[in-house]
Rosetta silent file (secondary structure, phi, psi, omega in degrees, C-alpha in Angstrom):
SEQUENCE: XXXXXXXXXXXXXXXXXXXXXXXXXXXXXXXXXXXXXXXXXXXXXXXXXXXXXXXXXXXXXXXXXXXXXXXXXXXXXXXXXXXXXXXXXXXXXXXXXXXXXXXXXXXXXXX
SCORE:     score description
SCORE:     0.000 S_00000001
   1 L     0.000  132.996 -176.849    0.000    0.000    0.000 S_00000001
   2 L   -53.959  172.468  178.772    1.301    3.185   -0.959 S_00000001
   3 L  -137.054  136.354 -143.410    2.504    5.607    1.909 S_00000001
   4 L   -96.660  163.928  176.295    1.486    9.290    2.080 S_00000001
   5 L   -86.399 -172.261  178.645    5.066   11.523    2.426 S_00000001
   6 L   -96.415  166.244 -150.240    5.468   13.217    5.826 S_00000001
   7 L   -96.800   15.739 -177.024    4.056   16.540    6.495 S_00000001
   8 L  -109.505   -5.428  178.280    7.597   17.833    6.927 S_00000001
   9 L   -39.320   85.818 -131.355    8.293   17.289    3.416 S_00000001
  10 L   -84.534   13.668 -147.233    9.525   20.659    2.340 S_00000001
  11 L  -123.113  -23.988  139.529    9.074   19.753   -1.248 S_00000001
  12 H   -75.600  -22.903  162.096    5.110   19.275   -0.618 S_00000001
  13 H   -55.152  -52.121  179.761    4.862   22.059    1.625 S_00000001
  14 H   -42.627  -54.688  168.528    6.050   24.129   -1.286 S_00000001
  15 H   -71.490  -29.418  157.338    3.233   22.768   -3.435 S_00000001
  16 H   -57.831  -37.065 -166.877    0.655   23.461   -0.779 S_00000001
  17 H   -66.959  -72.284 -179.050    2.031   26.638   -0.496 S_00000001
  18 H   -52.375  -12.618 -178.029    2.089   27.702   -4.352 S_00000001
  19 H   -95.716  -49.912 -161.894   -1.872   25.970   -4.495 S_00000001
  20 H  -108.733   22.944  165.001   -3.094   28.030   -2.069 S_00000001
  21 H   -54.785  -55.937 -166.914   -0.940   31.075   -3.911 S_00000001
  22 H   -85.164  -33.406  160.706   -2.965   30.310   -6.788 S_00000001
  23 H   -40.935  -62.234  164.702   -5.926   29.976   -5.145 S_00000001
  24 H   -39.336  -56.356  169.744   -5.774   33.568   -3.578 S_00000001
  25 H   -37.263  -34.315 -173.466   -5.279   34.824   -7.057 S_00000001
  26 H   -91.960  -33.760  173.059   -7.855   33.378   -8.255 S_00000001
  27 H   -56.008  -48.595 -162.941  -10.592   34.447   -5.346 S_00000001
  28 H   -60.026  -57.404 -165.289   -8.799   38.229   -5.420 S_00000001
  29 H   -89.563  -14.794 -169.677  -10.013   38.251   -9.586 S_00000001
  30 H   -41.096  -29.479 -171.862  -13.398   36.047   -9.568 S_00000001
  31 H   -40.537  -54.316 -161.443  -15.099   39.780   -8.571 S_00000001
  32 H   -67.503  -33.237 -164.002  -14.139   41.183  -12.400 S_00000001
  33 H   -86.610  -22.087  159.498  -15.314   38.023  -14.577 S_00000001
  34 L  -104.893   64.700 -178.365  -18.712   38.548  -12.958 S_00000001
  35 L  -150.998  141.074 -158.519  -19.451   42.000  -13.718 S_00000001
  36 H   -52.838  -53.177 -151.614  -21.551   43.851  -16.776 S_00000001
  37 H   -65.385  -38.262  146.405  -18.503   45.707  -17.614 S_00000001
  38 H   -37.327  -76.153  179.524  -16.570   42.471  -18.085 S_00000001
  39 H   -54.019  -26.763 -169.578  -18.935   40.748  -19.790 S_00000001
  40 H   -63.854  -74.278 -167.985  -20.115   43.970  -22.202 S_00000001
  41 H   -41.089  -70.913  177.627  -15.665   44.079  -22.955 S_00000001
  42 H   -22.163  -57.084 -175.043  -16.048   40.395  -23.231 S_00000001
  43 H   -80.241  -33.343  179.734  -18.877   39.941  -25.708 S_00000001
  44 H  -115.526   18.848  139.562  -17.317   42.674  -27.710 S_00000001
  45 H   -44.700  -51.151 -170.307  -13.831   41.235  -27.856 S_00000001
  46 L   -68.332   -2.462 -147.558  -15.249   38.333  -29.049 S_00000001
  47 L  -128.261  -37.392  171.105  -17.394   40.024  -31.589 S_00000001
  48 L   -73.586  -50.848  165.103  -13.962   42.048  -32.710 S_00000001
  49 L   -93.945   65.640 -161.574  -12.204   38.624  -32.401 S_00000001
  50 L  -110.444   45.346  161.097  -14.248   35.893  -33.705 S_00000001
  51 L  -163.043  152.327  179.428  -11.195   33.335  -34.048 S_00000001
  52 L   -45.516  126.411  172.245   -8.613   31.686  -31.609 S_00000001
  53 H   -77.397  -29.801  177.972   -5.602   33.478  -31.982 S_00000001
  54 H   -50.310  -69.909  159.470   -3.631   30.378  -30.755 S_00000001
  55 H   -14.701  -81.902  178.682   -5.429   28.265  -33.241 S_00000001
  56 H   -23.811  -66.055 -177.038   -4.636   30.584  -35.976 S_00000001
  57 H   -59.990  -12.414 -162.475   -0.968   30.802  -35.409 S_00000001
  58 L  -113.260   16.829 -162.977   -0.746   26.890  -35.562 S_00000001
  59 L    40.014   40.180  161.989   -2.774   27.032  -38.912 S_00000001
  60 L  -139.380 -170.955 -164.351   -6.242   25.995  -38.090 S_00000001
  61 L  -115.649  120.464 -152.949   -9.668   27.524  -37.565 S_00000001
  62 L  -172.496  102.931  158.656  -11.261   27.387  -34.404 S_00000001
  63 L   -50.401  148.840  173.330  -14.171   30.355  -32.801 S_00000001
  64 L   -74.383  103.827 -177.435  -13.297   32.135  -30.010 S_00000001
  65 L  -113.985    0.511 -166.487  -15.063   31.035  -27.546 S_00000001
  66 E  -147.824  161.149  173.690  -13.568   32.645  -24.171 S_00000001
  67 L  -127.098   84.290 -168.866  -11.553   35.280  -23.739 S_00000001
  68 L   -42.139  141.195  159.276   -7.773   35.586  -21.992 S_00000001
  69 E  -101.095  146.298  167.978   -5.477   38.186  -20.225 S_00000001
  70 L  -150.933   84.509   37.933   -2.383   38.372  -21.356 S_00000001
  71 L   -87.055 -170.784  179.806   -0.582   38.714  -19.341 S_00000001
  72 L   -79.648  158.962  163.228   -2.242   36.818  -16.678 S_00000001
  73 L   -58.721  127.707 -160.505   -4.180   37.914  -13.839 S_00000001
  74 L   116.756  -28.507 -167.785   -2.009   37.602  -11.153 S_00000001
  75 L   -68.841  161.541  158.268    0.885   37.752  -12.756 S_00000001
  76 L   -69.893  -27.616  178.382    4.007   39.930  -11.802 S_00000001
  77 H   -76.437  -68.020 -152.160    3.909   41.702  -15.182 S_00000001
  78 H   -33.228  -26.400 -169.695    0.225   42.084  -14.558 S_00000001
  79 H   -90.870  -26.892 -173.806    0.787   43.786  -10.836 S_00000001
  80 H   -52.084  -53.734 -163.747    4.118   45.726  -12.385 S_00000001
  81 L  -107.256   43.241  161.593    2.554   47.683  -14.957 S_00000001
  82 L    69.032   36.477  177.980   -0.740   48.152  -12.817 S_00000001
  83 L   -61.038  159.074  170.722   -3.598   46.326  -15.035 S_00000001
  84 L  -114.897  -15.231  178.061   -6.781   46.266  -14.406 S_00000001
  85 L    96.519   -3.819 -178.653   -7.996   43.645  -16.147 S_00000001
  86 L  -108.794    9.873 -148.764  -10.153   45.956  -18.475 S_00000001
  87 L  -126.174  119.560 -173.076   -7.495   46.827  -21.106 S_00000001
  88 H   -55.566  -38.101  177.849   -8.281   45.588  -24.678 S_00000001
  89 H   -61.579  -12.034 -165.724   -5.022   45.391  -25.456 S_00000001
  90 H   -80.627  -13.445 -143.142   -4.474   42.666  -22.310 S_00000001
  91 E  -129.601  177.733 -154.377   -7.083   40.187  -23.713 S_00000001
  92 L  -146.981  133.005  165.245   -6.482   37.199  -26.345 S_00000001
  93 L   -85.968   79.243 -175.668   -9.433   35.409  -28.259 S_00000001
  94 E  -135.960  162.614 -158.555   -9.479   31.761  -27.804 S_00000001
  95 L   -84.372  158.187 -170.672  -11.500   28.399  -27.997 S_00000001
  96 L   -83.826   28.196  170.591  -11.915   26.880  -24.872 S_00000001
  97 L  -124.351   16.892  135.358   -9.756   24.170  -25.286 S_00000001
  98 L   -86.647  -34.653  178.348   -6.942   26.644  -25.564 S_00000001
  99 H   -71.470  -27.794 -170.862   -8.040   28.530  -23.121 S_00000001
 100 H   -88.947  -74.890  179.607   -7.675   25.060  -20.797 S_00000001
 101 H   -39.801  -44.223  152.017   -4.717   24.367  -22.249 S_00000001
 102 H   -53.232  -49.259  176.755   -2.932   27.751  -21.186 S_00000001
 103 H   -45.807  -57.378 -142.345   -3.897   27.848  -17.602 S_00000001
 104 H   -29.017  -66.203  173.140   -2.299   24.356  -17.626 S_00000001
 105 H    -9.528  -80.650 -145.865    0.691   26.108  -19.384 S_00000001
 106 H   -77.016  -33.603  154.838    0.750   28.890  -16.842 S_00000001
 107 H   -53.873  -33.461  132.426   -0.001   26.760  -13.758 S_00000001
 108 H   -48.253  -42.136  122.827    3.041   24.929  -14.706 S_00000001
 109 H    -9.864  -47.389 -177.876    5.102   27.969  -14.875 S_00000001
 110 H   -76.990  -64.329 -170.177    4.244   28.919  -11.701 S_00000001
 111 L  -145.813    0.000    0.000    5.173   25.972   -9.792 S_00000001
């Protein structure tokens, strides 16, 4: 039977640590993704942007179904040059299984 490591493990402490890192981050932005002014920028990114840009560069074709910051929310560039999370230029057009595939990306990155 497998055996759990010990709770002194500093190399799991780290990853609890950076999890509940990400976690804050993510509680701190949930406010903005539910709010008309998000969604109104949102719907008319998308509407501006009606194809993945990821897709695209990799030569295929693929609606935009979500929309990204880039950089991310959260981020150090993101706190550095003071975003808000509202800035057209910040946002990315992509299908959502790009959009899954980044966090991974960026959750990896992280830690």
């Amino acid at each position: 039977m497998p055996t759990l490591p010990p709770k002194h493990d500093k190399q799991l402490l780290e990853q609890r640590r950076r999890m509940k890192q990400r976690q804050r981050q993510r509680d701190k932005y949930q406010p903005l993704l539910h709010t008309a002014r998000w969604e109104s920028l949102r719907a008319a990114y998308r509407q501006s942007h009606p194809l993945c840009f990821r897709c695209a560069e990799n030569g295929l074709i693929a609606a935009s179904e979500d929309v990204h910051h880039d950089p991310p929310r959260g981020s150090k560039e993101f706190r550095e040059r003071k975003l808000s999370g509202y800035e057209w230029d910040t946002l990315r057009a992509v299908c959502k299984k790009c959009h899954g595939e980044i966090h991974q990306q960026e959750e990896k990155d992280l830690g």
